[in-house]
N, C-alpha and C positions, 0 to 999 in steps of 0.2 A: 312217641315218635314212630313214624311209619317204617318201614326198612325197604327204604328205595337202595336201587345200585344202578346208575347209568351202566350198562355193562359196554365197556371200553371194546373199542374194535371190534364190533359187531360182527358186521358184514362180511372184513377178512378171518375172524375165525371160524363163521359158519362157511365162507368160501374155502376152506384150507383144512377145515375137516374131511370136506366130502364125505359128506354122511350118505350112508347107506339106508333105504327107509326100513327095512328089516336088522339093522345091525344094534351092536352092543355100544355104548358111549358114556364114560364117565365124566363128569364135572368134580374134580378132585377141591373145588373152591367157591361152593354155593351161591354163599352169601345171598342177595336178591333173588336170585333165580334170572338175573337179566338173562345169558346166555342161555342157560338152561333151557327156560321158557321156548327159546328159539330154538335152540334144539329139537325138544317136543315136537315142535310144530311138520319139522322136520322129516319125522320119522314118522312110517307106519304105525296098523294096532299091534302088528310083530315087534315091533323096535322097544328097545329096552334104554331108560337115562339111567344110573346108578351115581345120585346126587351125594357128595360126603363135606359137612361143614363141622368144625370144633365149637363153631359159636349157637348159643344155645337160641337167640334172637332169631340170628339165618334158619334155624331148622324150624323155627314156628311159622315164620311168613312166607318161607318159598314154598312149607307144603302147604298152604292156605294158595299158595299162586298157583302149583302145579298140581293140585285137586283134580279138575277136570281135562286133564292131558287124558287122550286117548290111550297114549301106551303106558306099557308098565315101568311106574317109577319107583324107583329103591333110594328110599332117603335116610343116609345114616349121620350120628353123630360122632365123628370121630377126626383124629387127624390125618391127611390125605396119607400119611405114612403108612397107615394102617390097609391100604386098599385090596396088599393081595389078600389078608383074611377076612377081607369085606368079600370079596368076589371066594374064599372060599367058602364062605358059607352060604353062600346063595350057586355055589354050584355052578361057577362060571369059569371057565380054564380060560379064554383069552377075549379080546376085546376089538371094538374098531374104531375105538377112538378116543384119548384124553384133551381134558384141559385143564390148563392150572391158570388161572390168575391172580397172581402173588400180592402181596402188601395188605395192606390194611382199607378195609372197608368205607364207603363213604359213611355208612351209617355208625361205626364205631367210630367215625369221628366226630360226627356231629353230635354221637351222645357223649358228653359232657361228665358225666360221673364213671366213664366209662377209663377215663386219663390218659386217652392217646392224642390228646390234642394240647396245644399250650396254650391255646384261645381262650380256655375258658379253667377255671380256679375247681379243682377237685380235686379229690384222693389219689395217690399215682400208682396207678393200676395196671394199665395195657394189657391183660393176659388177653387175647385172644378165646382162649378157652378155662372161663371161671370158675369149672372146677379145680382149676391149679390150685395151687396153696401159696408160691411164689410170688410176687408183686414185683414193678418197676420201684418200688419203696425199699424191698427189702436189698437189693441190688446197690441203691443209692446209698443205705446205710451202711452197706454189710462190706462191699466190695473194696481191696487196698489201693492205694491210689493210684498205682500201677497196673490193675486191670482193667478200673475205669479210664484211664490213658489209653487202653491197648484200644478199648469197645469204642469211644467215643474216637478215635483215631481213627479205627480200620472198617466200622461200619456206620461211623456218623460222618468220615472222611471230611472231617473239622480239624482246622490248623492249627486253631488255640485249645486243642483236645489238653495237651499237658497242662495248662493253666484251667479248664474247667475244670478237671478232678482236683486237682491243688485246692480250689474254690470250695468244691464240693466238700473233700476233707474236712477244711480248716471250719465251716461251716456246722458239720455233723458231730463238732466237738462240743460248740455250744447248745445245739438241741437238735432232735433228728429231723429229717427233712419228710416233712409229711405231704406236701399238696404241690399241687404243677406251678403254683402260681411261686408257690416256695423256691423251686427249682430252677425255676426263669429268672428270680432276683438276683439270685448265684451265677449262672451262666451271664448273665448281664454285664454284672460286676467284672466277669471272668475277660470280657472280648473291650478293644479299645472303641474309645466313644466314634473315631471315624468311620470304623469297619461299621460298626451298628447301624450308622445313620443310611450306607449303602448295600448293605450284603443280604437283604430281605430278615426273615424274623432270629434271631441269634440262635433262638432253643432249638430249631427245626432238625437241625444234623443230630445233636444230643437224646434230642427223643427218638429220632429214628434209631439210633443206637443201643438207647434203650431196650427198646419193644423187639427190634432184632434179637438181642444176645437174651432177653426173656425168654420169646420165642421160638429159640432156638431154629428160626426163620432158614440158615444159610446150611443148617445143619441138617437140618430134614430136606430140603431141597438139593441138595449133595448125593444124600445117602437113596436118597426113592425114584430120581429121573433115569436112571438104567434099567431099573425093576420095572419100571413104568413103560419103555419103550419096549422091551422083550416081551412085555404081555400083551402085543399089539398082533394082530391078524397081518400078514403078508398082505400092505398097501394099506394097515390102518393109519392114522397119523395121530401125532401128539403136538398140541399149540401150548406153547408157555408166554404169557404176557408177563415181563417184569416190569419193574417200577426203580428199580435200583442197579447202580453199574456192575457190583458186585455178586447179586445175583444174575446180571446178564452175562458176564463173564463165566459164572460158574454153568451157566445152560450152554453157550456156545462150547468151551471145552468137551463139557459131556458128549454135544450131540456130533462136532468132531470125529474126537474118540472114538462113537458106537459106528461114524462112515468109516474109520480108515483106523481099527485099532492096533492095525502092525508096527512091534516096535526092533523089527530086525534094522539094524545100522543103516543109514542112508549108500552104503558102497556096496551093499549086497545083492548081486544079481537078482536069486528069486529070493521070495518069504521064505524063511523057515520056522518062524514061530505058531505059525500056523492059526494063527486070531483071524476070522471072518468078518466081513463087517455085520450089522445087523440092523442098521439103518441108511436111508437115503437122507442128506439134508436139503430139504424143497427154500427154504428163505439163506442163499448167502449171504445177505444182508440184514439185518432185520429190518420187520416192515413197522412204519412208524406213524401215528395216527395221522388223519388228511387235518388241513386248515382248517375245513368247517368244522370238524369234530371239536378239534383245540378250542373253537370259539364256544361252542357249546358246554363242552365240558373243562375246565381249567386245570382238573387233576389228571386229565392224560398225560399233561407235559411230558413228563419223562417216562413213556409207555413204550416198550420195547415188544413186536410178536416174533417169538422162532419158533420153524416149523419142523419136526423131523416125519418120513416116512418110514415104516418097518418094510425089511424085503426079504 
């Protein structure tokens, strides 16, 4: 299978980078090369992309796409975590511009052995990046019933989360739970037959759950968007697209925070803590895909852009 990526919100993230044709621009989330590509196009034979994907698929087909770019592209394999010793080793002290767009790929879903999907009957895998050792299996087996409670709760934000792990347990006593199709018969079992006939597909919260607390999705996205906006040039910007409430909450606080990180008492004449801000935030809203996009593509639905500027 080919490795398409409709790349979600085009337009406004090329509009809301304002690339520079001579400037530095990283794609912290390959994948296809959609945006990238356009990036590229973008920029001068000075202009620099510094592409970084964990999946081993995205790095074979977007350098096969971004081959004949003009400018110099830097394409690593690694996780966007890792950026600032991407950029130190290539000798880059700051930047004019990220992007991150989060979740899970069309193409890792449509591949089928790959177990991010509940469509279709495989191995339950989800790593993002297959040189892990970890699986969505060993999680399923290994976890007590109260963490898979916590995950399926607080990042599958599924109401019958307490009664899936219940399920899941009482299930992994009589034999381990090997394949997705395994997993859906459980969660099935676990949700009331009215809820199912209307709440769209049962497993959908549960695997996102999954593949989150795998991925350590919320953790790395926590720990690298401050790291990320301090290595921005004075007026570069950073666009993060989520897919999730929880990761869009956790972008909004951040980029908050970096506009206005004073945390002297609200009754206090002037600052004295002395915190500067070190960002502008350009979207108080976020911006949200237009109608004909949604029509086109179905997995935008819940696509969220926020924009921050460096100052």
């Amino acid at each position: 299978m080919s490795f398409s990526h409709y790349p979600v919100m085009l337009s406004e993230v090329i509009g809301n980078l304002n690339i520079k044709p001579g400037g530095i621009y990283v794609d912290g989330t390959l994948g296809g090369a959609g945006h990238s590509s356009v990036i590229c196009k973008n920029l001068s034979k000075e202009g620099v992309l510094i592409a970084i994907d964990q999946d081993e698929e995205a790095i074979k087909a977007s350098s096969e796409r971004l081959k004949d770019s003009e400018n110099r592209v830097i394409i690593e394999r690694a996780n966007y975590s890792e950026f600032l010793s991407i950029l130190n080793k290539h000798n880059i002290a700051n930047i004019d511009g990220i992007l991150l767009d989060l979740g899970v790929s069309s193409y890792q879903l449509d591949t089928a052995d790959r177990g991010f999907t509940y469509r279709s009957n495989a191995p339950l895998d989800m790593r993002m990046d297959q040189r892990m050792e970890r699986t969505a299996k060993d999680i399923v087996n290994t976890y007590s019933e109260m963490e898979l409670f916590r995950i399926i709760r607080d990042y599958g934000e599924d109401r019958f989360a307490k009664n899936i792990a219940k399920h899941i347990v009482m299930a992994r006593e009589e034999k381990e739970i090997e394949t997705t199709f395994e997993l859906n018969d459980i969660i099935e079992a676990s949700i009331p037959k009215k809820v199912r006939m209307t709440g769209g597909h049962p497993s959908k919260r549960t695997f996102q759950a999954l593949r989150i607390e795998l991925n350590d999705e919320l953790g790395v996205l926590k720990n690298t968007l401050e790291d990320m906006v301090k290595s921005l040039n004075p007026g570069g910007r950073m666009c993060v697209i989520t897919f999730h409430s929880l990761e869009d909450r956790i972008v909004k606080n951040c980029f908050k925070t970096l506009e206005n990180p004073c945390i002297c008492p609200p009754n206090f004449p002037v600052c004295t803590c002395g915190r500067k801000p070190i960002g502008r935030v350009i979207t108080r809203k976020p911006i949200l895909p237009t109608e004909k996009e949604l029509e086109e593509n179905s997995r935008s639905k819940s696509a969220k852009l926020r924009v921050i500027e460096r100052i």
